[in-house]
N, C-alpha and C positions, 0 to 999 in steps of 0.2 A: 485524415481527420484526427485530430488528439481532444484532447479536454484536460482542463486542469479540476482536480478534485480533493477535497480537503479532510483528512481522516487521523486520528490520533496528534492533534495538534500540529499535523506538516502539511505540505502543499504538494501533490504528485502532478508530475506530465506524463499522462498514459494516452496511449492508439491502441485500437484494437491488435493482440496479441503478444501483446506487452506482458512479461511476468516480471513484478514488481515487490520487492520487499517493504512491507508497511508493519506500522506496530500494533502489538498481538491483539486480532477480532475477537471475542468471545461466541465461537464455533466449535460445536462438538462437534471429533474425529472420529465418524461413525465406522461402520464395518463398509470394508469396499462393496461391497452389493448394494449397497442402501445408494449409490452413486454419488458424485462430487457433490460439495458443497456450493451450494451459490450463495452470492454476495450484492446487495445492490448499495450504492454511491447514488444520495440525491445531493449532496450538497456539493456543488458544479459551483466552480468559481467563474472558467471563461471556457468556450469554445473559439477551435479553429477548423472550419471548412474547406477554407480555400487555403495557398501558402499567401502568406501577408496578410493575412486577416485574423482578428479574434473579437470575439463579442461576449456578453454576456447574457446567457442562454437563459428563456422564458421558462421552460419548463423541461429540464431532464435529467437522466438519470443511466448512471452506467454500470454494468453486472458483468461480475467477476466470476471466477471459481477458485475455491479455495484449494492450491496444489500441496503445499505444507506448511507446517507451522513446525518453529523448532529457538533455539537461540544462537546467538550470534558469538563471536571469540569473545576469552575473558579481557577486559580491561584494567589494570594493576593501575592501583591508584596507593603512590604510596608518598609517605610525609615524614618527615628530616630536619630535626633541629641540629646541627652539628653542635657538637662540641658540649652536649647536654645527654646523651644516651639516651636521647629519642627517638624512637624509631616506629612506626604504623604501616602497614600494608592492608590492602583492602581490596577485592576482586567484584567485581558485575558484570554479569551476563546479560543482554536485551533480550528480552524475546521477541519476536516475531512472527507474522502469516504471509506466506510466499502468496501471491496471486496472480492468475490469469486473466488479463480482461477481456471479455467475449465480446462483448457490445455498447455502441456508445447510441444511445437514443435521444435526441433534441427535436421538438417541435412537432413529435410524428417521427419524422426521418431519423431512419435506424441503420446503423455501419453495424457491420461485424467481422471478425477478424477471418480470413481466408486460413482454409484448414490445409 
């Protein structure tokens, strides 16, 4: 079973136990004893139950665990007029939150990832 789910303006294809780079939650990184963080996804574009099938799901929602959050390589972005002694360089980091998805819930019916 997968689900598509919609998070920081992109579209993900996750199954249970899937760990997935998406753009950065606003999730505090508490102390490890306080336990993982959880996550829940209602806004579900389609499911798929069976292989060849997908629908759009009445009512569900899917939970994550937040494994890390960190940013991704820099990207040099840089700009050249020749023959003018122009020159711009510029660097961006994305951030991001790694995640775990635990379980996918539709209708009742609840998948979770085999440990």
């Amino acid at each position: 079973m997968y689900a598509v789910i919609r998070t920081g303006g992109k579209q993900y294809r996750v199954a249970p136990g899937d760990v997935v780079k998406i753009e950065k939650l606003d999730v505090a990184e508490d102390a490890p004893q306080s336990g993982p963080q959880t996550v829940e996804f209602t806004d579900i574009l389609a499911v798929s139950g069976e292989p060849g099938t997908i629908a759009k799901p009445g009512k569900a929602k899917v939970t994550a665990e937040v494994v890390h959050q960190g940013r991704h390589a820099k990207v040099l972005v840089f700009h050249l007029k020749r023959k003018k002694q122009y020159k711009k360089m510029q660097g961006h980091r994305q951030a991001f939150t790694e995640i775990r998805i635990q379980s996918i819930e539709v209708d009742g019916a609840k998948v979770t990832a085999a440990v």
